[in-house]
C-alpha positions in Angstrom: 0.0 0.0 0.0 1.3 3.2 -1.1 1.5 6.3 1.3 -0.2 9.7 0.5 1.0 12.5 1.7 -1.4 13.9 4.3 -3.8 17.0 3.2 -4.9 20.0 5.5 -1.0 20.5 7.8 -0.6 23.4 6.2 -2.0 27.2 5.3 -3.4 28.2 2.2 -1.9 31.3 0.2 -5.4 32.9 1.0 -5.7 32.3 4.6 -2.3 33.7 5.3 -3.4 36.8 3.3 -6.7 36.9 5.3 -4.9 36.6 8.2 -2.5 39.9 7.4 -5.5 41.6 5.9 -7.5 41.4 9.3 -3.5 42.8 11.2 -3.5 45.3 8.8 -6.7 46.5 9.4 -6.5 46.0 13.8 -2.8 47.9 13.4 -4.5 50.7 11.6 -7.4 51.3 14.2 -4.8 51.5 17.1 -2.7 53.8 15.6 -5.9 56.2 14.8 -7.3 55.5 18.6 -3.6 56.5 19.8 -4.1 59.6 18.4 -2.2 62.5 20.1 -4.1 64.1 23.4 -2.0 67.3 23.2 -2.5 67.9 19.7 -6.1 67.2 19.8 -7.3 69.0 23.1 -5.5 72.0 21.5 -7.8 71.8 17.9 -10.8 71.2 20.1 -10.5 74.3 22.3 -9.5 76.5 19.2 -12.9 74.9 17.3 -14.5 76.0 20.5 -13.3 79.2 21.3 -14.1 80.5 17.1 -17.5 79.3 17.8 -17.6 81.5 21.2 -16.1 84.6 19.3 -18.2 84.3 16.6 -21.5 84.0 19.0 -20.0 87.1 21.2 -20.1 89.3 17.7 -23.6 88.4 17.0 -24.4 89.4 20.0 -22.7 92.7 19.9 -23.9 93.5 16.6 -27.5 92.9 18.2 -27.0 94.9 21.3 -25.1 97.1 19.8 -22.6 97.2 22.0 -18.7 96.6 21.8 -17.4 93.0 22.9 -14.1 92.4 24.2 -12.4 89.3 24.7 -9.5 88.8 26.7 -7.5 86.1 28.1 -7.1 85.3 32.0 -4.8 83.2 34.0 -7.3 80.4 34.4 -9.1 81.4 30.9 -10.6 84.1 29.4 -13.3 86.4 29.5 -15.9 88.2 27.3 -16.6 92.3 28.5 -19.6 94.4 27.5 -22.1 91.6 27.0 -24.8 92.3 29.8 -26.0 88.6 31.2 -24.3 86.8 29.1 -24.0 83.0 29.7 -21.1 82.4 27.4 -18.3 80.3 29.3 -15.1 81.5 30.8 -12.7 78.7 30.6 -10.6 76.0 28.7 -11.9 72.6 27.8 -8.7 71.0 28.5 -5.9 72.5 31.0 -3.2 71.9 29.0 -4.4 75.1 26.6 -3.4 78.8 27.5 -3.4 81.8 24.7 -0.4 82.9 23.9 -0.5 86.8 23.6 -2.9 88.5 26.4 -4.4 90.8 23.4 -7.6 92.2 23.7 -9.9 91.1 20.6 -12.3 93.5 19.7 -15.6 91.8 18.2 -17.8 94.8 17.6 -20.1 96.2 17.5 -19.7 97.5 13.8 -20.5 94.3 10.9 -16.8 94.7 9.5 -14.5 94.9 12.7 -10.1 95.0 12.2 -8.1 92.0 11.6 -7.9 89.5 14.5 -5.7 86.5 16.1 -5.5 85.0 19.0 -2.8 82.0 19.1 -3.1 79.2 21.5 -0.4 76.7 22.9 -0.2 73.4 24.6 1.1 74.1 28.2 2.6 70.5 28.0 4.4 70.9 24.8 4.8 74.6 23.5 6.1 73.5 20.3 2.2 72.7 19.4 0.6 76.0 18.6 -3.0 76.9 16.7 -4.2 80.5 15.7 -7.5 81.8 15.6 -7.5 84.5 12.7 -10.3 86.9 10.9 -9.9 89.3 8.9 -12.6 91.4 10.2 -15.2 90.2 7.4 -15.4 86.6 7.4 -15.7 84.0 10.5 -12.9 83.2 12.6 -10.8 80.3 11.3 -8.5 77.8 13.2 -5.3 78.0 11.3 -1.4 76.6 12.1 1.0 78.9 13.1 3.1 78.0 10.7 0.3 79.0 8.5 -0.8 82.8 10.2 3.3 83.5 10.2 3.5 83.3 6.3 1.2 86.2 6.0 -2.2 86.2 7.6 -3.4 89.0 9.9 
């Protein structure tokens, strides 16, 4: 009686290629859950604080009244808006504003060119910048960006 080699010891061509195609995909979600804390406290509180700014000039442009926003030790603050209810602080403490320059937001529809750049407290390396330029919204930009030329 003649021997066969035995079937099914080993891995198919496919299954080994199944097998990296699931890693590949398992590598790929850790590395995007791993995602810098730092980098993405800073974005959220600079998406946050252009939504704040741009609420505070509606609001002066409807009380007519000028708005001033200025940064604090602990935060910052929004002057001239009568019972407002607009937060005062920082999501995340690791965010401070660089500069302690007043913005002005109003009350007039076009106001000056404005910027206000925030740093990571942990890592001052890491750096966003809220610019306008007194017509449209404010926009989160880099610093590298807002160095090469924008108000």
């Amino acid at each position: 009686m003649i021997r066969r080699p035995s079937q099914g010891l080993g891995f198919t061509l496919i299954e080994l290629l199944v097998v990296l195609a699931i890693m590949a995909v398992a590598t790929a979600g850790v590395v995007f859950a791993l995602r810098d804390g730092a980098a993405t406290a800073l974005e959220r509180d600079a998406q946050r604080l252009g939504a704040l700014l741009e609420s505070a000039r509606a609001q002066s442009r409807m009380s007519g009244s000028p708005v001033r926003w200025r940064a604090t030790e602990t935060g910052f603050v929004f002057e001239g808006l009568p019972g407002s209810t607009l937060p005062s602080n920082w999501l995340s403490m690791d965010v401070r504003a660089e500069r302690r320059a007043d913005v002005v937001l109003g009350p007039e529809p076009i106001i000056g060119p404005q910027q206000i750049a925030l740093v990571s407290v942990s890592d001052p390396t890491r750096s966003l910048v809220l610019t306008t330029d007194g017509v449209h919204p404010f926009a989160v930009r880099s610093d590298s960006v807002s160095a090469q030329g924008a108000p």
